[in-house]
VOBA-1610 file (N, C-alpha, C; in pm, whole numbers, padded with zeros to 5 digits, always signed):
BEGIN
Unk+00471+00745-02048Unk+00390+00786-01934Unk+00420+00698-01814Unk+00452+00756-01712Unk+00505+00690-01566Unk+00337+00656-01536Unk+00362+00518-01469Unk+00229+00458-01383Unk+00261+00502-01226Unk+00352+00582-01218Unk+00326+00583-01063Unk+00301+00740-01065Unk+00229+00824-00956Unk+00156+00925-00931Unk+00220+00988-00817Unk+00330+01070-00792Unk+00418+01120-00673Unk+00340+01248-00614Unk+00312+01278-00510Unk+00228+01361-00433Unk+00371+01361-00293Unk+00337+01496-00219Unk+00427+01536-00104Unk+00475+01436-00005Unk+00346+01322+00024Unk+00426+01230+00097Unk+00384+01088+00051Unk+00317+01063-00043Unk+00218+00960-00103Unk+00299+00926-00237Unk+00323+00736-00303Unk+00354+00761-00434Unk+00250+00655-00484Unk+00174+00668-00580Unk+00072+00595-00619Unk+00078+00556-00705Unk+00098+00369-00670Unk+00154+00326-00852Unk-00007+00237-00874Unk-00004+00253-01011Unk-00174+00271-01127Unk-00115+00156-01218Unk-00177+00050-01239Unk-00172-00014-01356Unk-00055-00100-01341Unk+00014-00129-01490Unk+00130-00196-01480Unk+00227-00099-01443Unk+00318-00105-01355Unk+00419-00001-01337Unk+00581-00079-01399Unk+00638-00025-01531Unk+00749-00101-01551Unk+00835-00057-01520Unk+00991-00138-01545Unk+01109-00119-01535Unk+01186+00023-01524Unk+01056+00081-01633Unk+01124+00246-01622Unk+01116+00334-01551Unk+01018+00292-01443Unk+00983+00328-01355Unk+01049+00342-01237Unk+01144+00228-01220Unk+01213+00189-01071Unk+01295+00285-01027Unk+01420+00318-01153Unk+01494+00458-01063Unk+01457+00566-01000Unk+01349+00601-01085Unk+01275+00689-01028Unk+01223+00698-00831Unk+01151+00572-00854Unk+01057+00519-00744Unk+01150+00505-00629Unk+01304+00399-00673Unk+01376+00410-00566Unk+01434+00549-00535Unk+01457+00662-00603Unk+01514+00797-00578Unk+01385+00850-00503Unk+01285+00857-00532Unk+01166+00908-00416Unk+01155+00820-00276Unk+01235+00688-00302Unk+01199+00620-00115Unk+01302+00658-00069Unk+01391+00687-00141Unk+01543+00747-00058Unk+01509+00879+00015Unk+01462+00967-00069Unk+01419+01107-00032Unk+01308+01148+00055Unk+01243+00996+00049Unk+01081+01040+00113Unk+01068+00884+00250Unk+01193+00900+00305Unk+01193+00751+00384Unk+01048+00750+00510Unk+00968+00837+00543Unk+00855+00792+00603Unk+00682+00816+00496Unk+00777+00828+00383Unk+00688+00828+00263Unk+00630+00708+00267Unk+00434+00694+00213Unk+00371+00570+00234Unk+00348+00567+00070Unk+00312+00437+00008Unk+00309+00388-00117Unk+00163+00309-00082Unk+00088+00383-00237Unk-00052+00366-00213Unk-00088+00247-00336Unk-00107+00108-00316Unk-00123-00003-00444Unk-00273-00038-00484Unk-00391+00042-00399Unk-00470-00025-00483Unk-00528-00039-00636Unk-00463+00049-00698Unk-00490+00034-00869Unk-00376-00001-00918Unk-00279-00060-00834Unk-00143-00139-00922Unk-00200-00300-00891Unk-00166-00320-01071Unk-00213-00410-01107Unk-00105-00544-01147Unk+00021-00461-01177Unk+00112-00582-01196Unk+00225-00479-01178Unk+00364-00531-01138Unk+00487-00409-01118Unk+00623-00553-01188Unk+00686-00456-01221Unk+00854-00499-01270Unk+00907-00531-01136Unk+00995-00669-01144Unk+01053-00731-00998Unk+01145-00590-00980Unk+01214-00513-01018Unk+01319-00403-01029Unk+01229-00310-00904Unk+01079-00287-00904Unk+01000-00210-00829Unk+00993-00288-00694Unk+00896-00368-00698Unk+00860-00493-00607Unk+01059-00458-00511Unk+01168-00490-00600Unk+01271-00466-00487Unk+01316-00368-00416Unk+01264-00240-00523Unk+01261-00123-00427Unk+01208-00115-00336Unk+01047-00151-00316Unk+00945-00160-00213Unk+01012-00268-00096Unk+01065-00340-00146Unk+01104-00468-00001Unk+01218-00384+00038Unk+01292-00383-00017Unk+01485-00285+00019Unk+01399-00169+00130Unk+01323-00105+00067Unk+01279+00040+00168Unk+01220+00020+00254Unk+01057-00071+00207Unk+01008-00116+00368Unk+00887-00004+00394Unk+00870+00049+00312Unk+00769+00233+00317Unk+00642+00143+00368Unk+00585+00281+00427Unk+00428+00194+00494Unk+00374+00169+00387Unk+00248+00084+00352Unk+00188+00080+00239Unk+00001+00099+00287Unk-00025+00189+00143Unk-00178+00180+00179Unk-00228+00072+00083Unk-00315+00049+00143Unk-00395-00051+00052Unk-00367-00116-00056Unk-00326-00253-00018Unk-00280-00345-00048Unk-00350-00324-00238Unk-00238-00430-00322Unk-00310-00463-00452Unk-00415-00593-00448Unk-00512-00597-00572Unk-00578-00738-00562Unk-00501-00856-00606Unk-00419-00824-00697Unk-00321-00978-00758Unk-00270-01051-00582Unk-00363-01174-00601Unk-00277-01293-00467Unk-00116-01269-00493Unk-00074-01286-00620Unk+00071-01325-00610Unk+00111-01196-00509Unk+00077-01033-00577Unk+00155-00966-00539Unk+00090-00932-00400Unk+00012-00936-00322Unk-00041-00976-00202Unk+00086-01033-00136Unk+00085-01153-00185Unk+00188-01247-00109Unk+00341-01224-00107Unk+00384-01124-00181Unk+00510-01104-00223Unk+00549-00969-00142Unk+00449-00894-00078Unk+00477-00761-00024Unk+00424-00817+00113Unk+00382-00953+00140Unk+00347-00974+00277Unk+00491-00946+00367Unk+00559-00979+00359Unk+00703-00901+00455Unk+00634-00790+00491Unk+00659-00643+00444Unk+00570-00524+00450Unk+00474-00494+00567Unk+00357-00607+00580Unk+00239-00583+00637Unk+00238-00610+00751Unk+00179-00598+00866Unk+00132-00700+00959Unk+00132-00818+00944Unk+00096-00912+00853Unk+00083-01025+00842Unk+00229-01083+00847Unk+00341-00963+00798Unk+00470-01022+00800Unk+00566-01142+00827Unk+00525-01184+00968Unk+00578-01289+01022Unk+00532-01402+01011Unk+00385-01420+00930Unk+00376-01555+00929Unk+00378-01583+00766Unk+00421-01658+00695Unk+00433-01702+00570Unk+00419-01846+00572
//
């Protein structure tokens, strides 16, 4: 069972999203490049994902609660420039 949830312009990753996940995820940011990625019920992701998301750059809705991964998709946000 895939943790991520693909809708027309929305991809919504739920839970842990793993490794098996990524080709996938990166073949939908290729296809869907002003496609937004929705994290608030992703709870932990495979670095393989996390690099899809930085490589693409997609808007994101609502941030996850994990600080780490907060801090790891800060590039992404507004907050971008300051680290």
């Amino acid at each position: 069972m895939t943790a991520i949830r693909y809708t027309k312009t929305q991809a919504h990753l739920e839970g842990h999203v793993p490794v098996d996940d990524a080709e996938e995820f990166h073949a939908w940011l290729l296809k869907h490049p002003k496609g937004r990625v929705a994290l608030a019920k992703c709870e932990s992701m495979h670095m393989a994902v996390l690099q899809a998301l930085l490589a693409h750059a997609p808007a994101l809705k609502d941030l996850p609660a994990d600080p780490w991964l907060r801090r790891a998709l800060r590039p992404l946000t507004d907050e971008g420039g300051s680290a």
